[in-house]
PyMOL Python script that loads the backbone (N, CA, C, O; Angstrom):
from pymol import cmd

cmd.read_pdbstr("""\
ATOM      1  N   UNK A   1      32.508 -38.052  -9.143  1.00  0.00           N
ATOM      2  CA  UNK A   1      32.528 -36.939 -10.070  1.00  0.00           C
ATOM      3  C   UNK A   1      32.151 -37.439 -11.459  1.00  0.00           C
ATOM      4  O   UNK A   1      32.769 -38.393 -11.931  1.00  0.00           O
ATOM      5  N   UNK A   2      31.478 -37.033 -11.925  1.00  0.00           N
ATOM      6  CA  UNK A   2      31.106 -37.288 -13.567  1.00  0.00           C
ATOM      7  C   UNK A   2      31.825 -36.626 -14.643  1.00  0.00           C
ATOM      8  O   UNK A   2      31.997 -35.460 -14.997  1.00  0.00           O
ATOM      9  N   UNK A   3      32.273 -38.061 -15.134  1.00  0.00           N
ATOM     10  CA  UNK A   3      33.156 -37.399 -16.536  1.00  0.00           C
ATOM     11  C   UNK A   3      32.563 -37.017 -17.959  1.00  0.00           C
ATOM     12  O   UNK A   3      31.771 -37.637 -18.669  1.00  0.00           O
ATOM     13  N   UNK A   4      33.202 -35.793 -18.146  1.00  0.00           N
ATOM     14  CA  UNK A   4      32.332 -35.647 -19.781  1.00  0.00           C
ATOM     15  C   UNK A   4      33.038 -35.493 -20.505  1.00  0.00           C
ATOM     16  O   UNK A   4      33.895 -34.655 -20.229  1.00  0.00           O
ATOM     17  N   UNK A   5      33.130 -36.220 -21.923  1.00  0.00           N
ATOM     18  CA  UNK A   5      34.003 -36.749 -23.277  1.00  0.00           C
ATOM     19  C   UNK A   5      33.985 -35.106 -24.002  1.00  0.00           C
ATOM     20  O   UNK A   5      33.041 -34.323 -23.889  1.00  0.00           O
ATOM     21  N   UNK A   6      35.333 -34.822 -24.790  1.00  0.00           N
ATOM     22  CA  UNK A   6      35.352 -34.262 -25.167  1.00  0.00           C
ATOM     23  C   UNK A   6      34.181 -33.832 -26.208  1.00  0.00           C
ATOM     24  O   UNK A   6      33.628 -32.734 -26.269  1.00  0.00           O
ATOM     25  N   UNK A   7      33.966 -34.886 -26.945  1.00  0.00           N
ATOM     26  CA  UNK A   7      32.856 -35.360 -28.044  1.00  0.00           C
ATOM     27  C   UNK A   7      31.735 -34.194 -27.419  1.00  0.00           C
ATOM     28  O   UNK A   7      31.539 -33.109 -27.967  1.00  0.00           O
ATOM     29  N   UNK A   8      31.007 -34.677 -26.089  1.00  0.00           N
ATOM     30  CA  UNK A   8      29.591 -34.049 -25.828  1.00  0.00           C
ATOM     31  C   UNK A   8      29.686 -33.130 -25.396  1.00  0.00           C
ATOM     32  O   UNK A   8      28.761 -32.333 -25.242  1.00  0.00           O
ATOM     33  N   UNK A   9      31.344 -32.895 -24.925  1.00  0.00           N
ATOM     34  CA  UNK A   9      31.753 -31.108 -24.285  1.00  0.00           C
ATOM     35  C   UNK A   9      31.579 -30.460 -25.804  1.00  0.00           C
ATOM     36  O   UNK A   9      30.686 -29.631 -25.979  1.00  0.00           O
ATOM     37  N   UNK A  10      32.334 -30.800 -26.758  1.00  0.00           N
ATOM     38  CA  UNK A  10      31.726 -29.931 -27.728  1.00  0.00           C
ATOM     39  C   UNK A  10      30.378 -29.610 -28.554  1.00  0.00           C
ATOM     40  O   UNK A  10      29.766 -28.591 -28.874  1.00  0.00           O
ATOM     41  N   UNK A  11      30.219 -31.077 -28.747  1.00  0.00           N
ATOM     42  CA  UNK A  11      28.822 -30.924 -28.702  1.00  0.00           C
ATOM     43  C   UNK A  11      28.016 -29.667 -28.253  1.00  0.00           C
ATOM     44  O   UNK A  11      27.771 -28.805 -29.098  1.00  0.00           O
ATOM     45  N   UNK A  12      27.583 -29.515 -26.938  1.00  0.00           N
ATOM     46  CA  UNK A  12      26.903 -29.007 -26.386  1.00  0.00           C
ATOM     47  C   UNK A  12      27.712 -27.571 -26.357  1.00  0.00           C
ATOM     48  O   UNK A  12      27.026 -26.677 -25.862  1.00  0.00           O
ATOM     49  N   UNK A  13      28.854 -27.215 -26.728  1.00  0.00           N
ATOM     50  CA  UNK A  13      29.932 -25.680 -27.076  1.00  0.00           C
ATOM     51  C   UNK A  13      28.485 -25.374 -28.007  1.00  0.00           C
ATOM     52  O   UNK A  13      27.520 -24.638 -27.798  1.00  0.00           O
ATOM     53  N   UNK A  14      28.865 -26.378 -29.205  1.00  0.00           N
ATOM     54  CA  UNK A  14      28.734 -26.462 -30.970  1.00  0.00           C
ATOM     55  C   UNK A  14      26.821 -25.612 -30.645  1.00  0.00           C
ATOM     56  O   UNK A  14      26.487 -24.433 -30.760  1.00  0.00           O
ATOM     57  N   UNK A  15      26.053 -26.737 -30.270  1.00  0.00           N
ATOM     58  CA  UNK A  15      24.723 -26.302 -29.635  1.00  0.00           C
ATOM     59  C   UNK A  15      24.844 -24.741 -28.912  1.00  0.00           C
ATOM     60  O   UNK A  15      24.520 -23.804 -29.641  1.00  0.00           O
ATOM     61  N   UNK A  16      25.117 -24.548 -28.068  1.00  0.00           N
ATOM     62  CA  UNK A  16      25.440 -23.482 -27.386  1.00  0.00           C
ATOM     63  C   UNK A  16      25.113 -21.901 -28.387  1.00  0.00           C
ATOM     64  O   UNK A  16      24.264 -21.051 -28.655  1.00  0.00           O
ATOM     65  N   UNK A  17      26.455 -22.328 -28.622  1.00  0.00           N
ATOM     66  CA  UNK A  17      27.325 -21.241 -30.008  1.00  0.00           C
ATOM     67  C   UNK A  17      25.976 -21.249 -30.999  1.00  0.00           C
ATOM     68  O   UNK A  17      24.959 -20.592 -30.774  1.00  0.00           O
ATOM     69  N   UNK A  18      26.123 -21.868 -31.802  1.00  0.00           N
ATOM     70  CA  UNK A  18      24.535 -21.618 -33.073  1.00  0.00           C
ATOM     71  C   UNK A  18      23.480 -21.074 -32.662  1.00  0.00           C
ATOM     72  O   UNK A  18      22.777 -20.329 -33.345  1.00  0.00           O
ATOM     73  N   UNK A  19      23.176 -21.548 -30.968  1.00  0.00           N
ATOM     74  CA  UNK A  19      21.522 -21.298 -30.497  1.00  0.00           C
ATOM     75  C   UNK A  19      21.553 -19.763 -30.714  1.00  0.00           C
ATOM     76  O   UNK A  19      20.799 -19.292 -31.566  1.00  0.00           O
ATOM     77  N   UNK A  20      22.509 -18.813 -29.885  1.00  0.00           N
ATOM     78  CA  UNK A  20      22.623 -17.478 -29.941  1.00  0.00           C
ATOM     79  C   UNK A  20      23.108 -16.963 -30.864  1.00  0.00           C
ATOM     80  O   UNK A  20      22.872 -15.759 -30.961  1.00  0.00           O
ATOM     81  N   UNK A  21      23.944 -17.573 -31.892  1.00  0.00           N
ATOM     82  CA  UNK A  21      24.039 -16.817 -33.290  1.00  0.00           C
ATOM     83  C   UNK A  21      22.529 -16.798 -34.266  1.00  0.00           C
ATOM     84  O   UNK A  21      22.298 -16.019 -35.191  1.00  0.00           O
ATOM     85  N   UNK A  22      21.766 -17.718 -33.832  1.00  0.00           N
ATOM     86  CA  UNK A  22      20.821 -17.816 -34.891  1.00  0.00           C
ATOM     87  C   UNK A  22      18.877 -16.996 -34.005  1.00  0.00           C
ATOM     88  O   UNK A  22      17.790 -16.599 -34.425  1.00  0.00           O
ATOM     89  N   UNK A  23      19.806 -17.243 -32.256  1.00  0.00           N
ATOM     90  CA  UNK A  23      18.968 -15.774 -32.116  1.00  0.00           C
ATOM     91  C   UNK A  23      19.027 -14.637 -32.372  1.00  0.00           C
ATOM     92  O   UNK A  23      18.100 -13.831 -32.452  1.00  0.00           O
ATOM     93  N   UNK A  24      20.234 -14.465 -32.536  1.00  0.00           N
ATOM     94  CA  UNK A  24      20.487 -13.038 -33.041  1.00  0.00           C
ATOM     95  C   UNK A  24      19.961 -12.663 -34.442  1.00  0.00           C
ATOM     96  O   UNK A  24      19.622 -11.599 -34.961  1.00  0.00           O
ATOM     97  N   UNK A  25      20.014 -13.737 -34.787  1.00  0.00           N
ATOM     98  CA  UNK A  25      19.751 -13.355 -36.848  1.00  0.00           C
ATOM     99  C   UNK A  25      18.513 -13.243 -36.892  1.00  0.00           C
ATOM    100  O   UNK A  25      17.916 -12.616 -37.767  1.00  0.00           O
ATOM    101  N   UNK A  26      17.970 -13.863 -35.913  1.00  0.00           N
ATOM    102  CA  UNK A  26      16.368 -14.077 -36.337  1.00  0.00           C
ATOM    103  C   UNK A  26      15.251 -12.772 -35.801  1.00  0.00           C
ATOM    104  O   UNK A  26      14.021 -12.776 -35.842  1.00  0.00           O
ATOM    105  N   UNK A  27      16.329 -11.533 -35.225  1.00  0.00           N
ATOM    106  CA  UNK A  27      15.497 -10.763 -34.654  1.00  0.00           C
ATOM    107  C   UNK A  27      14.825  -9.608 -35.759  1.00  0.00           C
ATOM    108  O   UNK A  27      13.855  -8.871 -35.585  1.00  0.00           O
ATOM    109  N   UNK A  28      15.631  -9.732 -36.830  1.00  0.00           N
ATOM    110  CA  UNK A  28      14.489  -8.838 -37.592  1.00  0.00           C
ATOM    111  C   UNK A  28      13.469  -9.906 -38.550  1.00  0.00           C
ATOM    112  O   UNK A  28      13.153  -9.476 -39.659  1.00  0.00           O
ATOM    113  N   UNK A  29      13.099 -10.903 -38.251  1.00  0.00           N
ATOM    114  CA  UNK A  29      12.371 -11.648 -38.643  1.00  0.00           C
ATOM    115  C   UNK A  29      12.773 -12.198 -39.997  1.00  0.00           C
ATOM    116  O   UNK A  29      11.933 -12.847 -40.620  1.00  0.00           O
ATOM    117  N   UNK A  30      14.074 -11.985 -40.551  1.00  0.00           N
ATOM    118  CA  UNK A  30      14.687 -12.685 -41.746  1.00  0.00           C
ATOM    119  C   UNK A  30      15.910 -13.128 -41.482  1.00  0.00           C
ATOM    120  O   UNK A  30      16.653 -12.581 -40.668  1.00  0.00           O
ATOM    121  N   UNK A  31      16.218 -14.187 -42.175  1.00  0.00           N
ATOM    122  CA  UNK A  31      17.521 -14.980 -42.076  1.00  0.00           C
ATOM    123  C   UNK A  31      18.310 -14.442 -43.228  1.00  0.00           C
ATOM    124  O   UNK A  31      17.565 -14.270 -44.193  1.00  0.00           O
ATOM    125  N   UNK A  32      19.754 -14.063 -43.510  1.00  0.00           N
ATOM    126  CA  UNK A  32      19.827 -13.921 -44.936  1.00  0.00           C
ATOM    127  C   UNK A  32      21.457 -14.718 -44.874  1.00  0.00           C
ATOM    128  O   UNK A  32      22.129 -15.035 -43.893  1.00  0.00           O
ATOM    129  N   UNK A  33      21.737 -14.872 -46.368  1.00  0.00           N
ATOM    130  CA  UNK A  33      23.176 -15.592 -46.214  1.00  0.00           C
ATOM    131  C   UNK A  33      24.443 -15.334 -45.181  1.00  0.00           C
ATOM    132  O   UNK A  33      25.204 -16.124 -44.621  1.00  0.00           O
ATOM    133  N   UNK A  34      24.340 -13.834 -45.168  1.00  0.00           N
ATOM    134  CA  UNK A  34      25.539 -13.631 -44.509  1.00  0.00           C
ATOM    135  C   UNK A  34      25.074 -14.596 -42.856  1.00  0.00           C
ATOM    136  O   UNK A  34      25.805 -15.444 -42.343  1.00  0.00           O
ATOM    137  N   UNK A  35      24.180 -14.306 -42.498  1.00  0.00           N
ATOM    138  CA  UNK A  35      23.895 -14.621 -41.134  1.00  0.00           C
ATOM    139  C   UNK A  35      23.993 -16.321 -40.871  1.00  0.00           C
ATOM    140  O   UNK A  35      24.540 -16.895 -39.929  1.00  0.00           O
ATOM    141  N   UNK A  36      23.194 -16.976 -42.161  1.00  0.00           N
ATOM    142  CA  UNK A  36      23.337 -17.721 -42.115  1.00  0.00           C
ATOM    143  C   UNK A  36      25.373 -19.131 -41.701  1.00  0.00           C
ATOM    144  O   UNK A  36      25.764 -20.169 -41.167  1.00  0.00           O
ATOM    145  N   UNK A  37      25.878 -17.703 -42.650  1.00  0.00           N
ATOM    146  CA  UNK A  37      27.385 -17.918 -42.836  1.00  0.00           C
ATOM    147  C   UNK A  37      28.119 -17.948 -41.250  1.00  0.00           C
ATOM    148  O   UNK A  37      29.075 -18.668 -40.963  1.00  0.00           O
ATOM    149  N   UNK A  38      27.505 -17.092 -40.405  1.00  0.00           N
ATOM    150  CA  UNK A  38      28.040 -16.863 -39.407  1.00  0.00           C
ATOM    151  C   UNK A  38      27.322 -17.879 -38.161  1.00  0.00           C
ATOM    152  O   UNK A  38      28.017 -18.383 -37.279  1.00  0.00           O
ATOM    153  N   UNK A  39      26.055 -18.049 -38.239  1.00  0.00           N
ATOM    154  CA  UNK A  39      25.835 -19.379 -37.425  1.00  0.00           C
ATOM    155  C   UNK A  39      26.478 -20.549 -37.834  1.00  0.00           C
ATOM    156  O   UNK A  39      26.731 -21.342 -36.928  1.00  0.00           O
ATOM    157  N   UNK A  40      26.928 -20.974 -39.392  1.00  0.00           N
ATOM    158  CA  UNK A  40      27.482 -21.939 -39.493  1.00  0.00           C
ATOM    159  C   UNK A  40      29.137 -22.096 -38.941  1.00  0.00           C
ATOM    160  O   UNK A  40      29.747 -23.058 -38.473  1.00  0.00           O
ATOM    161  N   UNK A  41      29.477 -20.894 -39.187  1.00  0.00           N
ATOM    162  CA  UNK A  41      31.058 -20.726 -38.456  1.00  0.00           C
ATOM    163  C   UNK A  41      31.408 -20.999 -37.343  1.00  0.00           C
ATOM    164  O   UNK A  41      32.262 -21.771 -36.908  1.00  0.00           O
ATOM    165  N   UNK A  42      29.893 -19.548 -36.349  1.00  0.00           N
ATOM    166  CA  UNK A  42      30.084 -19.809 -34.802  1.00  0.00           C
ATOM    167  C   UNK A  42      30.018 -21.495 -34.312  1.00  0.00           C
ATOM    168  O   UNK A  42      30.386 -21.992 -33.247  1.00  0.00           O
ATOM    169  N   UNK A  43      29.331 -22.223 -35.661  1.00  0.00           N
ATOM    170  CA  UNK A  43      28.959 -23.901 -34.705  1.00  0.00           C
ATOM    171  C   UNK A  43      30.156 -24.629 -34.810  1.00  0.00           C
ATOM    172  O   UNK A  43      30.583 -25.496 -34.047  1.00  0.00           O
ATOM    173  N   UNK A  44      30.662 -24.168 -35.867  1.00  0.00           N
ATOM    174  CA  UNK A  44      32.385 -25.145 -36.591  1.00  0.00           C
ATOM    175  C   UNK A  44      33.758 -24.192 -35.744  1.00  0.00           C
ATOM    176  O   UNK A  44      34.981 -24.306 -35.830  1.00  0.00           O
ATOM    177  N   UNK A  45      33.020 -23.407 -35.068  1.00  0.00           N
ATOM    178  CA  UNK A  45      34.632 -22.680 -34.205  1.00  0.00           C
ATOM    179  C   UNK A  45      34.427 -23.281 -32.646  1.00  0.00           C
ATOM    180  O   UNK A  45      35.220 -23.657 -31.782  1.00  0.00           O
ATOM    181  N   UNK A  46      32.865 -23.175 -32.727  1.00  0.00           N
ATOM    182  CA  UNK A  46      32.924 -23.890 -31.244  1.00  0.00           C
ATOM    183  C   UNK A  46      33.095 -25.086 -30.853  1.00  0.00           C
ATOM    184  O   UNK A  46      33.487 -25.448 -29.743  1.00  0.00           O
ATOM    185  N   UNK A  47      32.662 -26.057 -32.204  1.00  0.00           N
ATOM    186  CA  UNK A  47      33.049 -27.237 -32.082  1.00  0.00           C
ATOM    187  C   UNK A  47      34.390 -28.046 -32.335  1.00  0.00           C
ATOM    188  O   UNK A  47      34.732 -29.142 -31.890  1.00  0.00           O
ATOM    189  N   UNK A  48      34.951 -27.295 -33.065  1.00  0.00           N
ATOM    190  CA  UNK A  48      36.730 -27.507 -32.895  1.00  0.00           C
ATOM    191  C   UNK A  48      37.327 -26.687 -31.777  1.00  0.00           C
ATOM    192  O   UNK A  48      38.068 -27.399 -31.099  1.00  0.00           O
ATOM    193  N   UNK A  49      37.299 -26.102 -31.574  1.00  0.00           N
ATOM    194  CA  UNK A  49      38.046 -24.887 -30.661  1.00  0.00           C
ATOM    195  C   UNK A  49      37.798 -25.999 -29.472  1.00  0.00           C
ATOM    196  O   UNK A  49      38.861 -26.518 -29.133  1.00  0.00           O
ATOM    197  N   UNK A  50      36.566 -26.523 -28.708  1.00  0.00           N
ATOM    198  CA  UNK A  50      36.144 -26.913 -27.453  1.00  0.00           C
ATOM    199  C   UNK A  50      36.772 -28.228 -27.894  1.00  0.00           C
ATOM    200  O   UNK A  50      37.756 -28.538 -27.222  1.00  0.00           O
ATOM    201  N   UNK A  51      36.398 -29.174 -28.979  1.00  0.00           N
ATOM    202  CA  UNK A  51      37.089 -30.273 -28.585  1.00  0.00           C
ATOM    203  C   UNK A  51      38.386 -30.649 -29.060  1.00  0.00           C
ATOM    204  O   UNK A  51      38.762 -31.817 -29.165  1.00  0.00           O
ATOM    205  N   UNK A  52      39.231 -29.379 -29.416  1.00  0.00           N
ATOM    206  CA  UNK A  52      40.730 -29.421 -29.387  1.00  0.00           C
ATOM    207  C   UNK A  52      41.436 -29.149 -27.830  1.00  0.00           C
ATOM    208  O   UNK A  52      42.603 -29.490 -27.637  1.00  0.00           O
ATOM    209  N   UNK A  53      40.692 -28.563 -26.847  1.00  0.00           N
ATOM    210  CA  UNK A  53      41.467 -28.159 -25.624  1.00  0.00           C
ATOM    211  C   UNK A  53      40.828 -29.565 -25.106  1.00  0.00           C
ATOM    212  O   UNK A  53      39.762 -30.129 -25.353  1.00  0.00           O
ATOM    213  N   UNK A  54      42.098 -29.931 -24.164  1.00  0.00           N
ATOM    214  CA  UNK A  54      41.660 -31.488 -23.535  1.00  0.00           C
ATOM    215  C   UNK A  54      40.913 -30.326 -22.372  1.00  0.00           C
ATOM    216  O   UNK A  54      40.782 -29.109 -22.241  1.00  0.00           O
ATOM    217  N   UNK A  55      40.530 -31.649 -21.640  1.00  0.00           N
ATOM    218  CA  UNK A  55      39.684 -31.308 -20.077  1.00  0.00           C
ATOM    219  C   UNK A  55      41.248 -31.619 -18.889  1.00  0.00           C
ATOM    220  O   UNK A  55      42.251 -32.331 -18.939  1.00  0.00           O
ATOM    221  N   UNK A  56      40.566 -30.437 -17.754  1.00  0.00           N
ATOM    222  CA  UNK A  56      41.970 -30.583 -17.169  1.00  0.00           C
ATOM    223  C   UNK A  56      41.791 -31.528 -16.389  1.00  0.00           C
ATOM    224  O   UNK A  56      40.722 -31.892 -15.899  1.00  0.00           O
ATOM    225  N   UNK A  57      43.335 -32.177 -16.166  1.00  0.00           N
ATOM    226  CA  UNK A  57      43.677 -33.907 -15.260  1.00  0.00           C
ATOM    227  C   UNK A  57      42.925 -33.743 -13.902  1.00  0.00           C
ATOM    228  O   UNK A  57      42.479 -32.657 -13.528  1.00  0.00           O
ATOM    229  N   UNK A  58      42.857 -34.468 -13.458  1.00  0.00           N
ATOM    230  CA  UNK A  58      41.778 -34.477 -11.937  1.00  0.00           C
ATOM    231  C   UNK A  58      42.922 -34.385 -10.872  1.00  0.00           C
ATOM    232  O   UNK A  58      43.875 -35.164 -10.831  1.00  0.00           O
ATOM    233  N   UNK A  59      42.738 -33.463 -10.117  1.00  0.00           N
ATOM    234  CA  UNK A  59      43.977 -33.592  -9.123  1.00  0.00           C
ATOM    235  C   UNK A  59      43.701 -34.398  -7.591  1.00  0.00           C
ATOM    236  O   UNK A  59      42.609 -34.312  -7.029  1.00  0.00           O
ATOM    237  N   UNK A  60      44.505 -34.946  -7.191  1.00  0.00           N
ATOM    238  CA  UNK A  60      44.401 -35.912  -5.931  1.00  0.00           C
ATOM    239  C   UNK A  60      44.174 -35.031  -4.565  1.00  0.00           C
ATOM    240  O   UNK A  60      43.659 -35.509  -3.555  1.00  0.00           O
ATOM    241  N   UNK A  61      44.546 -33.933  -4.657  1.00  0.00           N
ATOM    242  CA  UNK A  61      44.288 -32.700  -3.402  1.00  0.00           C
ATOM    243  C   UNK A  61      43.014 -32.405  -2.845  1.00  0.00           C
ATOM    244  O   UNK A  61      42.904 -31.538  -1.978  1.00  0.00           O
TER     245      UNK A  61
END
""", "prot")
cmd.dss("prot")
cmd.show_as("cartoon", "prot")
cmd.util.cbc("prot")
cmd.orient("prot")
């Protein structure tokens, strides 16, 4: 089974989270602060939020 570090689990949350906040902003063809404000959030909520929950223990069953 392959283990993955909290680090690149969030990581890839952090990636995740921004890609679709900053598709969303980009659909009327302008970026503006507020939007900007909110891709930066969605990347800093996903990236604490994901690498504050541990990964669950591996069970022997």
């Amino acid at each position: 089974m392959i283990r993955i570090s909290n680090a690149a689990k969030a990581v890839t949350a952090a990636l995740s989270a921004g890609a679709a906040a900053a598709v969303t902003a980009v659909q009327d063809q302008a970026v503006t602060s507020g939007e900007t404000v909110t891709i930066v959030l969605a990347v800093l909520g996903a990236l604490g939020i994901t690498y504050a929950v541990p990964n669950r223990p591996r069970s022997d069953a």
